[in-house]
GUFIVEX-628248 format. One line per field, with one value per residue (C-alpha): y, x, z; chain; residue number from 1. Coordinates in Angstrom, 2 decimals. Example, Ala and Ser with C-alpha at 12.3 -4.5 7.8 and 13.67 -1.06 7.14 Angstrom:
2
Y = c(-4.50_-1.06)
X = c(12.30_13.67)
Z = c(7.80_7.14)
chaine = c(A_A)
num = c(1_2)
***
This chain:
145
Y = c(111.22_112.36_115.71_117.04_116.70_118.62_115.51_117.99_116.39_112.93_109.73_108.46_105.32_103.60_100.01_99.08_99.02_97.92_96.21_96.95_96.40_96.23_98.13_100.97_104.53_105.85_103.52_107.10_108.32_105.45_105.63_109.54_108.53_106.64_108.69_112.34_109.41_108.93_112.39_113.67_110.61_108.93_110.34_110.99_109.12_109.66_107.50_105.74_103.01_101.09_97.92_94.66_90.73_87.88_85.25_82.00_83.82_86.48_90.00_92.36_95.88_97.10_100.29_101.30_104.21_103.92_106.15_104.95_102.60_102.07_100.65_96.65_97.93_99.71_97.76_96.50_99.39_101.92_100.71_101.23_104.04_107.21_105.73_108.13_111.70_113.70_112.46_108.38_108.49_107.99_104.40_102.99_104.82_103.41_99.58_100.43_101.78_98.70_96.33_96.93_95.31_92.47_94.09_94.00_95.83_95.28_96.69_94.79_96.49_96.18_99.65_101.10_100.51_102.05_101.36_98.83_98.08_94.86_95.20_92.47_91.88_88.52_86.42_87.52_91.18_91.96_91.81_93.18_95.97_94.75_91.88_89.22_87.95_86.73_86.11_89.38_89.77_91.77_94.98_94.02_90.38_90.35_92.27_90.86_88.63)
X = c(100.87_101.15_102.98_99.78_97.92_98.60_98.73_99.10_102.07_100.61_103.53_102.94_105.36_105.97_107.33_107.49_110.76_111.00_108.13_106.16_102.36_100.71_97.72_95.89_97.52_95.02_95.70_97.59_94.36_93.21_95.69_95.56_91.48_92.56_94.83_92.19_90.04_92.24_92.23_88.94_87.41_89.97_89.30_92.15_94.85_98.99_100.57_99.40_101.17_101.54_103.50_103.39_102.32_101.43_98.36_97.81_100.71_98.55_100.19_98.24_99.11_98.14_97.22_96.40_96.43_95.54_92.46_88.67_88.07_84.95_82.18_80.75_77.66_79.69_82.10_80.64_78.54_81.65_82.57_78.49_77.80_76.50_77.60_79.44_79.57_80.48_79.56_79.70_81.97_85.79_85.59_83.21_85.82_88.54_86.89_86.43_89.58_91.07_89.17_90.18_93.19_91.85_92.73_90.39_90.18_88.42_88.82_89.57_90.24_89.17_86.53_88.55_91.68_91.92_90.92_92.95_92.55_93.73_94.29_94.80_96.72_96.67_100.35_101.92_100.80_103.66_107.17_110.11_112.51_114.52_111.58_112.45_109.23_109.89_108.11_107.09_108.60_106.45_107.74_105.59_104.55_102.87_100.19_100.17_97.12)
Z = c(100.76_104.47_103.33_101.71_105.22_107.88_110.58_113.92_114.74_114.67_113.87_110.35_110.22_106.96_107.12_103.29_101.85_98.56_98.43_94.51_94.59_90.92_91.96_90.28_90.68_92.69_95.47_96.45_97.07_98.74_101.61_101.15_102.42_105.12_106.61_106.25_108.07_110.47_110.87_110.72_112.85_115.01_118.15_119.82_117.25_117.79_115.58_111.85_110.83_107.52_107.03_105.24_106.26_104.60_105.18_102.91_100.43_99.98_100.98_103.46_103.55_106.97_107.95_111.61_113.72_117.50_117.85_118.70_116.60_114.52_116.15_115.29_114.06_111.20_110.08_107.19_106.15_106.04_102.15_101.59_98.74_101.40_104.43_106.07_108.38_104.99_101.11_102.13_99.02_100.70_101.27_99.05_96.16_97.98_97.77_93.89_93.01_94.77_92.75_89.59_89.84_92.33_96.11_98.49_101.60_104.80_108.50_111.12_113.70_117.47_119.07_121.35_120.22_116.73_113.33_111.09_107.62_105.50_101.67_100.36_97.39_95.54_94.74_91.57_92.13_94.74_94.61_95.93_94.46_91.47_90.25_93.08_94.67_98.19_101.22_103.40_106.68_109.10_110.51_113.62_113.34_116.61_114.91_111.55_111.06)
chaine = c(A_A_A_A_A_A_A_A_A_A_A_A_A_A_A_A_A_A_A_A_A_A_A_A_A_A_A_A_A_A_A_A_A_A_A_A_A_A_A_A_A_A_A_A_A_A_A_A_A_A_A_A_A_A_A_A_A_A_A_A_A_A_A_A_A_A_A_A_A_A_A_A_A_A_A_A_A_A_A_A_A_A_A_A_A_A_A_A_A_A_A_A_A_A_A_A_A_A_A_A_A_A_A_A_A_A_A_A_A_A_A_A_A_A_A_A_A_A_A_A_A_A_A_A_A_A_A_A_A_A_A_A_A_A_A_A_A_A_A_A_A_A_A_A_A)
num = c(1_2_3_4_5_6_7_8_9_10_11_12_13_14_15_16_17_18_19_20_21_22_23_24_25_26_27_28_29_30_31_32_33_34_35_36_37_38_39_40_41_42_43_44_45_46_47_48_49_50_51_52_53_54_55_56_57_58_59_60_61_62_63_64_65_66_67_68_69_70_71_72_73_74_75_76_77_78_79_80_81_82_83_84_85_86_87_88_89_90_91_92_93_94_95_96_97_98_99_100_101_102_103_104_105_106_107_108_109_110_111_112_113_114_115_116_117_118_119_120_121_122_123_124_125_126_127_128_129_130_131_132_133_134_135_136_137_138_139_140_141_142_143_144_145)
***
């Protein structure tokens, strides 16, 4: 994903293990979005981070960098059809693509202190490496929510 970007020495960290997420295969290009977003519109962003945590046994693949932020006022209208500085097209494709296999994604992160994104992925489409479900341990659980 992150070697087809040229991320200007930015950290990518990837806390996921083993972990196997029955998802559609463009959820490549859905992270691939965030990241180019990250990149494009982060203001000032050094590291990107994506890890794993669970809420109410439903998994929640985080991704966060440490840039800007987005603002209150867009939150909700960033996975509109044309919302956007380029096409509008990156996250409202993202929100599809997600949804045909039941993920969701929202952002939840706080202006100022970088953008964070929650997909959430419903029990009995995640599982660990060699088909043992288990409970997800956070890389960071301070920040898991």
């Amino acid at each position: 994903m992150a070697a087809a970007l040229d991320t200007g020495g930015i950290a990518i960290e990837v806390h996921l293990d083993i972990l196997e997420i029955y998802a559609d295969p463009l959820i490549e290009k859905v992270l691939f979005n965030l990241v180019d977003n990250s990149l494009r519109y982060g203001g000032g962003v050094s590291r990107i981070r994506l890890y794993a945590g669970e809420s109410d046994r439903t998994l929640l693949l985080i991704y966060e960098d440490d840039g800007a932020g987005i603002p209150y006022r867009d939150k909700r209208r960033i996975f509109e059809r044309g919302y956007g500085r380029q096409t509008g097209l990156g996250l409202f494709l993202a929100r599809e693509i997600l949804s045909i296999t039941g993920l969701s994604i929202r952002e939840t992160g706080m202006p100022g202190a970088g953008a964070r994104f929650e997909i959430a992925v419903p029990p009995g489409l995640y599982r660990y490496g060699g088909g043992r479900d288990a409970d997800v341990t956070p890389a960071n659980p301070a920040r898991a929510r």
